[in-house]
C-alpha positions as MATLAB code, in Angstrom:
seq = 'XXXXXXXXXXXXXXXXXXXXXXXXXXXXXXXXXXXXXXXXXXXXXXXXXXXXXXXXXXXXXXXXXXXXXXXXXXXXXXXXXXXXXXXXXXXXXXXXXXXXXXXXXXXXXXXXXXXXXXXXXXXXXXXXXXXXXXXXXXXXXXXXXXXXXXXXXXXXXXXXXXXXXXXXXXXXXXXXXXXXXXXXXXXXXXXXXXXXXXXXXXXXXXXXXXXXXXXXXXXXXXXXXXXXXXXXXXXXXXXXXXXXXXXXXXXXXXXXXXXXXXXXXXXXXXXXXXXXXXXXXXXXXXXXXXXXXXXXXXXXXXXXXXXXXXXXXXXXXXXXXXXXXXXXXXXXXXXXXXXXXXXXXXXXXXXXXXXXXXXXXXXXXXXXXXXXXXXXXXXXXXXXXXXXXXXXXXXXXXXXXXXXXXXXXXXXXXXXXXXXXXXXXXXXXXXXXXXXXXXXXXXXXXXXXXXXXXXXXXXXXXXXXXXXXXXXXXXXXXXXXXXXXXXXXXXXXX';
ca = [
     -22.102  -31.516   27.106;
     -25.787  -31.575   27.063;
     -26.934  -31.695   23.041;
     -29.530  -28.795   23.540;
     -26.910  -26.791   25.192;
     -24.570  -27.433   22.790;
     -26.384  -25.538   20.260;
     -27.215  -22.661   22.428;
     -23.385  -22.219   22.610;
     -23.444  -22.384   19.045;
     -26.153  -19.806   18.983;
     -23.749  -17.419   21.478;
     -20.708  -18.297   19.464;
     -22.381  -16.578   16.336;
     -22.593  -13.225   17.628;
     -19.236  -12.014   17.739;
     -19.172  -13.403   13.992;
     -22.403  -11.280   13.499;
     -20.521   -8.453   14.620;
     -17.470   -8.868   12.735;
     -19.434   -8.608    9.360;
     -21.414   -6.155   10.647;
     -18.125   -3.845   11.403;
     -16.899   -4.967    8.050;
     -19.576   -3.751    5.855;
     -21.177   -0.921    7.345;
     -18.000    0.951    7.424;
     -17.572    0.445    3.950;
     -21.914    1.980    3.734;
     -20.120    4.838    6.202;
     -16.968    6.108    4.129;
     -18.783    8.612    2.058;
     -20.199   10.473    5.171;
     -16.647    9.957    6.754;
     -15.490   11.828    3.864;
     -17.564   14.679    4.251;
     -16.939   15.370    8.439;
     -13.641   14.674    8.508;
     -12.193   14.983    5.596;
      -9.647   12.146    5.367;
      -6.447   12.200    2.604;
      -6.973    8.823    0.340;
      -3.824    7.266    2.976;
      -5.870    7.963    5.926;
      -8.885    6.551    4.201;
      -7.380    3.474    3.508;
      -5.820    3.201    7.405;
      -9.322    3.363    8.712;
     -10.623    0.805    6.621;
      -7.524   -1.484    7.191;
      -5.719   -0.740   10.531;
      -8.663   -2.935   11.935;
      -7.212   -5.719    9.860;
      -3.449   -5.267   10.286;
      -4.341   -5.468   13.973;
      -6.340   -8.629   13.844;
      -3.191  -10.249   11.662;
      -0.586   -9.330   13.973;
      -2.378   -9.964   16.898;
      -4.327  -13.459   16.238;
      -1.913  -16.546   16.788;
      -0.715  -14.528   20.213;
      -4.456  -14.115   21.422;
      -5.082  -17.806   19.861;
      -2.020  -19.700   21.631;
      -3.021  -17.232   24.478;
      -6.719  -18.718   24.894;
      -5.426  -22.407   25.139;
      -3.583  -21.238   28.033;
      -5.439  -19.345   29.735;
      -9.033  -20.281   28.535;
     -10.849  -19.417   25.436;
     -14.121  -18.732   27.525;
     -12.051  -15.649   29.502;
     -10.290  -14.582   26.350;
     -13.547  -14.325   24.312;
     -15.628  -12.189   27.004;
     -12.106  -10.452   27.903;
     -12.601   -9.620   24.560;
     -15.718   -8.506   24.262;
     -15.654   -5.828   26.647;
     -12.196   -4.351   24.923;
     -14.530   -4.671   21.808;
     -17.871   -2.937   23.168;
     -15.225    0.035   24.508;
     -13.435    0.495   21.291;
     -16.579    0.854   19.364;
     -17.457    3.861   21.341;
     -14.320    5.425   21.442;
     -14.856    5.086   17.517;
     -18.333    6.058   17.548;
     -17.179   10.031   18.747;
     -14.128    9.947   16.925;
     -13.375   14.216   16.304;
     -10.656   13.508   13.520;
      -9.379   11.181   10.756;
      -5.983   10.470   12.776;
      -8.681    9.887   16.439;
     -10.576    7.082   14.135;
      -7.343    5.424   13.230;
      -6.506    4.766   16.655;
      -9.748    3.540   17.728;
     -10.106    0.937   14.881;
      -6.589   -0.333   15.975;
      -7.925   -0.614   19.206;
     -10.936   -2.874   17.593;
      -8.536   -4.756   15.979;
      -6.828   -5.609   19.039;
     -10.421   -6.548   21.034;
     -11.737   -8.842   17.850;
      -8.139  -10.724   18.049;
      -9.683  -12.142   20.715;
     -13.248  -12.987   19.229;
     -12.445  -15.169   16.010;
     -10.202  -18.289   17.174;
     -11.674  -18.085   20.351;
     -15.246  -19.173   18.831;
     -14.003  -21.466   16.248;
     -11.871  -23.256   18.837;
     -14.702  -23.474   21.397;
     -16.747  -24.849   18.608;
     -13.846  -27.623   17.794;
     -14.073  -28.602   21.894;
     -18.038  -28.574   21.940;
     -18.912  -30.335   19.183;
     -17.127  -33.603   19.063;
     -18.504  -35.480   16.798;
     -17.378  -34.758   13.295;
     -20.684  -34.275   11.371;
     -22.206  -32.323   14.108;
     -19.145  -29.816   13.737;
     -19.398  -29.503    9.994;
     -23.330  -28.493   10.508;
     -22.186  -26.241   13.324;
     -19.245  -24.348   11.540;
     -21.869  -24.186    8.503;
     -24.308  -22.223   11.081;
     -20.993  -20.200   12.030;
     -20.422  -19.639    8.882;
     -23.880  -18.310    7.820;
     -23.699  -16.458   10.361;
     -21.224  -14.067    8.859;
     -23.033  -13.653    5.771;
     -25.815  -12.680    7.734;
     -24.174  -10.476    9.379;
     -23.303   -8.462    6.119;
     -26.937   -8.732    5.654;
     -27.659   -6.979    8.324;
     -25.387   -4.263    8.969;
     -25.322   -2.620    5.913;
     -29.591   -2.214    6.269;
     -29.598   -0.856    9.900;
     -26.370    0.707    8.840;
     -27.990    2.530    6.030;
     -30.925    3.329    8.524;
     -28.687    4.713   10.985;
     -26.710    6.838    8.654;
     -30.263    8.067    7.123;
     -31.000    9.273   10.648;
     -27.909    9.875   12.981;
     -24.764   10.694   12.583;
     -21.811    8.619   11.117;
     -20.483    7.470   14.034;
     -23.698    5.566   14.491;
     -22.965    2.761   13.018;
     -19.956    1.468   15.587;
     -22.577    1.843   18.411;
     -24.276   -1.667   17.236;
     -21.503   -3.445   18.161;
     -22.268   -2.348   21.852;
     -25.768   -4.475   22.624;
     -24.497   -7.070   21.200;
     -21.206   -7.262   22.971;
     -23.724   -6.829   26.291;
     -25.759   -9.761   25.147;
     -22.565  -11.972   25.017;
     -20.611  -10.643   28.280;
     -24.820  -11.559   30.452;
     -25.110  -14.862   28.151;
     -21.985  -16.296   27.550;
     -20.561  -17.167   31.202;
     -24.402  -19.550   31.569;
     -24.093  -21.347   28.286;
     -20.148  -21.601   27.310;
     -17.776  -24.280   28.241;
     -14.514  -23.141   29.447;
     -11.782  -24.898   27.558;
      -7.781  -24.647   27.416;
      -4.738  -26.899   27.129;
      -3.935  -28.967   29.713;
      -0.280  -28.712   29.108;
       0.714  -25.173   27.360;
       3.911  -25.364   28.527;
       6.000  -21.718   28.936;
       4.760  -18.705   27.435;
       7.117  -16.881   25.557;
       6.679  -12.768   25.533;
       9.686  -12.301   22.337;
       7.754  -14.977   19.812;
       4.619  -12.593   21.071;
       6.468   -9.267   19.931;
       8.433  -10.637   16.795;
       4.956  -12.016   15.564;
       3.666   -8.399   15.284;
       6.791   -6.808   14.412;
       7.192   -8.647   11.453;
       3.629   -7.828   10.505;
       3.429   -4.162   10.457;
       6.738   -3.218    8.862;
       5.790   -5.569    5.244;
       2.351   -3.853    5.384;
       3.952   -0.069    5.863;
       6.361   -0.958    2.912;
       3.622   -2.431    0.789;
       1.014    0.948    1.626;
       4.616    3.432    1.096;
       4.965    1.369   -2.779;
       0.847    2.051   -3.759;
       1.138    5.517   -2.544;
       4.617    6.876   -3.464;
       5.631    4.160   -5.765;
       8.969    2.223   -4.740;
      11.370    3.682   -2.807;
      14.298    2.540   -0.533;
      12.136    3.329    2.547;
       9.311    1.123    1.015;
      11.918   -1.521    0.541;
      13.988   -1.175    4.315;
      10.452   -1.451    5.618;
       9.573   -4.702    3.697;
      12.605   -6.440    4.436;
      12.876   -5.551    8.038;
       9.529   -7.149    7.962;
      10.548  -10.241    6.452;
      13.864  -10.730    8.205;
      11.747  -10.507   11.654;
       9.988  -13.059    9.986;
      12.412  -15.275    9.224;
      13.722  -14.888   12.950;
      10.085  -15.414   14.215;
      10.067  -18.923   12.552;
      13.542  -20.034   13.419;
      12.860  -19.189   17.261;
       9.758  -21.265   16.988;
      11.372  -24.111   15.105;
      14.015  -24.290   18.139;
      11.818  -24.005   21.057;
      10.488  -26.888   22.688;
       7.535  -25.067   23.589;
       6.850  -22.842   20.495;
       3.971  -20.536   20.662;
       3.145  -21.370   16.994;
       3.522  -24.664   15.910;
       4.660  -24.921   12.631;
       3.795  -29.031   12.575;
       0.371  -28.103   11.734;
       1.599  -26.764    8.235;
       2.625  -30.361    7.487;
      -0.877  -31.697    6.959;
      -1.691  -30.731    3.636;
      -5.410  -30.079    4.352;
      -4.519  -27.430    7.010;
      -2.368  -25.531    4.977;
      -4.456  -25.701    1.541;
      -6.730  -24.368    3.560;
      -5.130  -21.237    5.007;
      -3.578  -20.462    1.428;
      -7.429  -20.675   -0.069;
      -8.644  -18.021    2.819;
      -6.290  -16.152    2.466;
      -6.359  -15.554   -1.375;
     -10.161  -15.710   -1.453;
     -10.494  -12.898    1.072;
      -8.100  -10.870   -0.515;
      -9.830  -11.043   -3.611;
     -13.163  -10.178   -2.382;
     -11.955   -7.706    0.436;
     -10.838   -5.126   -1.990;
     -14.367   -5.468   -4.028;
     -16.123   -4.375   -0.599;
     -14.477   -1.056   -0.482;
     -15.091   -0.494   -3.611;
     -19.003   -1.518   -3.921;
     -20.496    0.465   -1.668;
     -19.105    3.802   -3.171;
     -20.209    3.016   -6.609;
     -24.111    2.070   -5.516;
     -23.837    5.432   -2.948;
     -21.913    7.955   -5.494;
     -21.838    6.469   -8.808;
     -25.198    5.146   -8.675;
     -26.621    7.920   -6.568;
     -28.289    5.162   -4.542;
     -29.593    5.960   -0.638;
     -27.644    3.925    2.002;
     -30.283    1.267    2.876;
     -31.071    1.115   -1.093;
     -27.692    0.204   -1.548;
     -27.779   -2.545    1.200;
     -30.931   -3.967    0.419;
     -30.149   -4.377   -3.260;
     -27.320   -6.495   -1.732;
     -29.394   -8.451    0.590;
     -29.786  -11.707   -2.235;
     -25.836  -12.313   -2.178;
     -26.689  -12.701    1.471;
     -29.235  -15.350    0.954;
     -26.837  -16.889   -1.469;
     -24.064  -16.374    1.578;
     -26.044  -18.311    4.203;
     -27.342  -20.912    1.389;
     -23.822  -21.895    0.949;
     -22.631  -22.517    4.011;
     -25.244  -24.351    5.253;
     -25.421  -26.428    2.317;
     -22.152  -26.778    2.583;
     -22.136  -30.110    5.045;
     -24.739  -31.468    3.039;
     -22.917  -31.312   -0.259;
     -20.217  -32.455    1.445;
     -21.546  -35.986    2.056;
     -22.089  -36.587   -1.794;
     -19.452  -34.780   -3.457;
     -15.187  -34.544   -2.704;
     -14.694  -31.500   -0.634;
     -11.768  -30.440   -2.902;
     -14.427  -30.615   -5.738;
     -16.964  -28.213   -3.820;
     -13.840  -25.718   -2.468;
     -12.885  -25.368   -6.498;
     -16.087  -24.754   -7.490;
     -17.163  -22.166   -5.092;
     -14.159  -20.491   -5.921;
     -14.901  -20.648   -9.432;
     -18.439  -19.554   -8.999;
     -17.297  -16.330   -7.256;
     -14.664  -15.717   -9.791;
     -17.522  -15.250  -12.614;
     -18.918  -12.984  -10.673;
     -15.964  -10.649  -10.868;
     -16.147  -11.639  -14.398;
     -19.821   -9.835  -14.048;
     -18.923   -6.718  -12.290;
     -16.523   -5.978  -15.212;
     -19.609   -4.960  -17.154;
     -20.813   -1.921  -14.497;
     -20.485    1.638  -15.936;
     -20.514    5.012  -14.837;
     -24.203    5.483  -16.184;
     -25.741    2.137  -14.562;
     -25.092   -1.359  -13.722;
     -26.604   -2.080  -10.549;
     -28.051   -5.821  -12.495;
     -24.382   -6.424  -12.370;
     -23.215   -5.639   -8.790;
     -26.279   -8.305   -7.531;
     -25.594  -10.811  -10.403;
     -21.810  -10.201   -8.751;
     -22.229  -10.606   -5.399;
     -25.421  -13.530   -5.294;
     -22.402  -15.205   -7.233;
     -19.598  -14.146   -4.750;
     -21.652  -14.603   -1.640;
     -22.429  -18.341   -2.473;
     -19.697  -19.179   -4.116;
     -17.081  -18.074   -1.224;
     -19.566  -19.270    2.069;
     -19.451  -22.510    0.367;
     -15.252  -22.479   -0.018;
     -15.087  -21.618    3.242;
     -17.496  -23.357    5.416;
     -15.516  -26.408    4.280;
     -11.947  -25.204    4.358;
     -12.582  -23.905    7.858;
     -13.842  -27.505    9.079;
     -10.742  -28.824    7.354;
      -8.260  -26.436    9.772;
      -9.891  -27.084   12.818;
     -10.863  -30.934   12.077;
      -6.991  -31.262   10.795;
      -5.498  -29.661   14.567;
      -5.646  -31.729   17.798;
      -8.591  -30.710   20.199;
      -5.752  -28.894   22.980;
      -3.943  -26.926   20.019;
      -7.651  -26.005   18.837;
      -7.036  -21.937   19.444;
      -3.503  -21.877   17.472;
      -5.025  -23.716   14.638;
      -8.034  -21.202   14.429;
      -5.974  -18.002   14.738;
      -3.902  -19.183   11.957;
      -6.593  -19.654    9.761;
      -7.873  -16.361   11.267;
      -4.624  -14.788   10.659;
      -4.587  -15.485    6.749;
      -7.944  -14.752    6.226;
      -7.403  -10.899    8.160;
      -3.929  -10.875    6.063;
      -5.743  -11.662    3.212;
      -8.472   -9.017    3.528;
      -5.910   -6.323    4.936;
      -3.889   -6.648    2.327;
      -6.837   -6.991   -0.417;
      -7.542   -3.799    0.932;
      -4.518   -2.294    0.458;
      -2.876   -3.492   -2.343;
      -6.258   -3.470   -4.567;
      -7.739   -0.050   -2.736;
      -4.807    1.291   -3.728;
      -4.319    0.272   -7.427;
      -8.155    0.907   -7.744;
      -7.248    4.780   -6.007;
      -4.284    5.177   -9.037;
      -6.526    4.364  -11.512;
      -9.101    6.965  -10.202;
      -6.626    9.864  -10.113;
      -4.990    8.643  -13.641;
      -8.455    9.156  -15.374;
      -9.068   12.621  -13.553;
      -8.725   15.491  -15.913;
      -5.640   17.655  -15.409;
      -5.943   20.848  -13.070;
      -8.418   18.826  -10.702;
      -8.512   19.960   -7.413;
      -6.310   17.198   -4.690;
      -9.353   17.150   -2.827;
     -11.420   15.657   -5.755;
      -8.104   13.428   -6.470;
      -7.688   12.182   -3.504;
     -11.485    9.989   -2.846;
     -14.552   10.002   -4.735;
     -16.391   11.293   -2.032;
     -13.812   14.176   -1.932;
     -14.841   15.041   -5.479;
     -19.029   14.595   -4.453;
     -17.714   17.185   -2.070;
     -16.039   19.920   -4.133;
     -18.669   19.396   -6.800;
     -20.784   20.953   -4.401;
     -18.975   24.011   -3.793;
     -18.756   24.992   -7.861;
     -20.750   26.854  -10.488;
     -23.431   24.145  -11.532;
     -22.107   23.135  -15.184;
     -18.245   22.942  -13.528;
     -19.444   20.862  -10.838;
     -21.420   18.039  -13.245;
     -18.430   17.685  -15.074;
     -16.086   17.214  -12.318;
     -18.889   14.097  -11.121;
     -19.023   12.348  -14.531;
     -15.365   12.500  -14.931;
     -15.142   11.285  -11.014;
     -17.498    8.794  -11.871;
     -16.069    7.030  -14.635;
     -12.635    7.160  -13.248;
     -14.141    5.375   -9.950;
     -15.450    2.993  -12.065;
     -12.596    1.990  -14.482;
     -10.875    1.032  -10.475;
     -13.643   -1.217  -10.362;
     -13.327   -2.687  -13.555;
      -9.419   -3.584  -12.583;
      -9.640   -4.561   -9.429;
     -12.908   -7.256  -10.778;
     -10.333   -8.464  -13.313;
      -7.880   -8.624  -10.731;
     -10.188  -11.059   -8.500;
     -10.971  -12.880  -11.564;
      -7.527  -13.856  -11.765;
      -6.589  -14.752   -8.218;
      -9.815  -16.698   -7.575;
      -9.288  -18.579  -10.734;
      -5.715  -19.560   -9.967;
      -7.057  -19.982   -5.916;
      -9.604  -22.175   -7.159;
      -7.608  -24.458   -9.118;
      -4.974  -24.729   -6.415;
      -7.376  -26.158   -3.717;
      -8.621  -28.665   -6.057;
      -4.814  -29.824   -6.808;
      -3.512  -29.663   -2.994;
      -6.555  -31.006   -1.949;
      -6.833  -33.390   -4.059;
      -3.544  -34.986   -3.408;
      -3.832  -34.913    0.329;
      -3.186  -38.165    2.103;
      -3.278  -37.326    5.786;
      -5.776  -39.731    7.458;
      -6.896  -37.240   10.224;
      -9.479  -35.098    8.119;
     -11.412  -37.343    5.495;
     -11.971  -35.526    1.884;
];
């Protein structure tokens, strides 16, 4: 392939990645104004924010396995159009329970977007410094995408209605279905081999059953249908990977978790991205309703984390030539674990030094990680298995954010409603923007007190779940450098 061409795949390979960040933090810009129209329960808050990822999870190694069979060209625009659909669908979404489904549906279409452009990317660019640079641009992509959706995000929601903000996904979903078929390579395996429709199933099933328990223990505390739940989960699991063990023609193969730099990798995704996942939900409330900032405010006061976001993974191949790549994945972490460390220091009456001390730290800090842990997954997986190896990465960093979402939105959600004074309404309990609400609707005096007790309770969630990523990023960081570090496979050079 043509060099110049090459990187005007590259360029059309970064849009769906533009659009996933985009969808990711302008949802997050959206929730208060969600809030408001349709008037969600904390649970159904927490669906529409993470259905989306539970989706992608479940649904990424079949759509990645699925794309080297049938082509990873036709699976990515295939894609795109489910994508472009879904976004409407959730753009005139009449109920909490309506904008459930459609984010499911999204989840399902942007199954298909992720591996499929990582793995095209692993059969374009062959040579192995050219990829690096290229999965850097991929990578800074992202962040710019979280530059830019929560401004025209904020914009939109300044000017139109909520649903708004799902409508950019649709030009650029158009761009890619006119562009893509002129400038992309198709690319598959040559030898697939038999697809198997039960690994398919038991790979979601097991998924969505350990998630259900996991959202049943944060809301209700444990009980024996939490626990059913989780271990029906886990024993589908366990069948999932025995059936692929014994097939000589497994739809996930679990040889790739033998090289040590692959599956470092995936851990150090995951764990990152469920760290910093369960900050994002929590961020853009606190500059909206804590703060009292205006939506674009709020974004562009986060627009130098995504400067930082972009610097770091496109430094990231340079860096890479001087210093060990388990040294650089450490440090990144580390870097983004002090600025949790910062965001401890936010309170109810001010801190918005903090939250972009926090997130310049976070942004670099994590694009550097993973800019290089990516190029380790797909540099570590054979060119035909290309698709599998990216929607397992894929897979652990959704997981990871899903479940940072969860597990963190909901410890941050039981620390709000344990700091609430007694006798509050349930609608102020439920969300902060449930208590903005009801404010609204009481005697003056009554209704400032019910915000400055909302307030600091919001924020003592955000002091817990910043301590909370302090921890797992410190203990993510130091595991990469050890696993890393003691890698011998030849195939991917440290």
């Amino acid at each position: 392939m043509a060099r110049r061409k090459q990187w005007w795949a590259l360029a059309v390979l970064v849009l769906p990645v533009l659009l996933i960040s985009v969808d990711m933090t302008v949802l997050g810009f959206a929730l208060p104004f969600l809030s408001e129209d349709l008037a969600p329960t904390g649970a159904e808050q927490l669906w529409i924010v993470d259905i989306y990822s539970f989706m992608l999870a479940g649904l990424l190694v079949l759509m990645g396995t699925l794309g080297d069979r049938i082509g990873r060209r036709k699976l990515l625009l295939a894609g795109a159009a489910a994508f472009g659909a879904a976004s409407v669908l959730a753009a005139f979404s009449t109920s909490a329970f309506m904008l459930i489904i459609a984010r499911a549906l999204l989840g399902v279409g942007g199954a298909t977007l992720m591996p499929s452009t990582l793995s095209l990317i692993r059969s374009i660019f062959l040579d192995a410094k050219q990829r690096r640079i290229a999965i850097g641009v991929w990578s800074a992509g992202f962040s710019g995408g979280m530059a830019v959706g929560p401004v025209l995000g904020g914009w939109l929601l300044e000017h139109f209605w909520w649903g708004s903000v799902f409508l950019i996904n649709v030009p650029v979903m158009l761009v890619l279905l006119i562009v893509g078929p002129f400038v992309l390579p198709e690319a598959r395996d040559p030898k697939p081999g038999r697809f198997d429709p039960l690994s398919a199933l038991l790979s979601l099933a097991a998924m969505l059953p350990v998630v259900y328990g996991i959202k049943l223990i944060a809301e209700h505390g444990f009980t024996w249908k939490a626990a059913l739940s989780i271990l029906t989960g886990l024993a589908l699991g366990v069948v999932f990977v025995r059936r692929q063990n014994h097939l000589d023609e497994p739809m996930l193969d679990l040889k790739l978790f033998s090289n040590r730099a692959f599956s470092a990798s995936v851990v150090t995704n995951m764990l990152g991205v469920f760290a910093m996942v369960g900050l994002l939900f929590l961020v853009p409330q606190y500059l909206q309703l804590v703060l009292g900032l205006a939506p674009v405010v709020a974004a562009l006061w986060m627009l130098p984390a995504t400067a930082a976001g972009v610097a770091g993974a496109l430094l990231a191949a340079w860096l890479a030539k001087r210093i060990r790549v388990s040294v650089l994945v450490s440090g990144g972490l580390l870097v983004a674990a002090v600025g949790f460390l910062a965001l401890t220091q936010v309170s109810s009456g001010g801190g918005l030094a903090y939250v972009v001390v926090s997130f310049t730290l976070l942004g670099g800090g994590v694009a550097l990680s993973e800019t290089l842990t990516n190029d380790l997954v797909v540099s570590a997986a054979p060119a035909e298995r290309a698709g599998a190896a990216s929607a397992i990465s894929e897979t652990g960093f959704e997981l990871g954010g899903a479940l940072g979402t969860a597990i963190l939105g909901s410890v941050a959600t039981a620390v709000y409603r344990a700091g609430l004074p007694e006798g509050t309404a349930e609608s102020a309990r439920d969300t902060l923007g449930g208590a903005v609400a009801t404010a609204q609707h009481l005697a003056p005096a009554e209704g400032q007190a019910l915000l400055e007790s909302a307030r600091e309770a919001f924020t003592q969630g955000v002091h817990v779940t910043a301590w909370a990523g302090v921890v797992v990023l410190v203990y993510t960081g130091v595991q990469a450098f050890v696993l890393l570090n003691r890698k011998k496979n030849s195939a991917v050079r440290i």
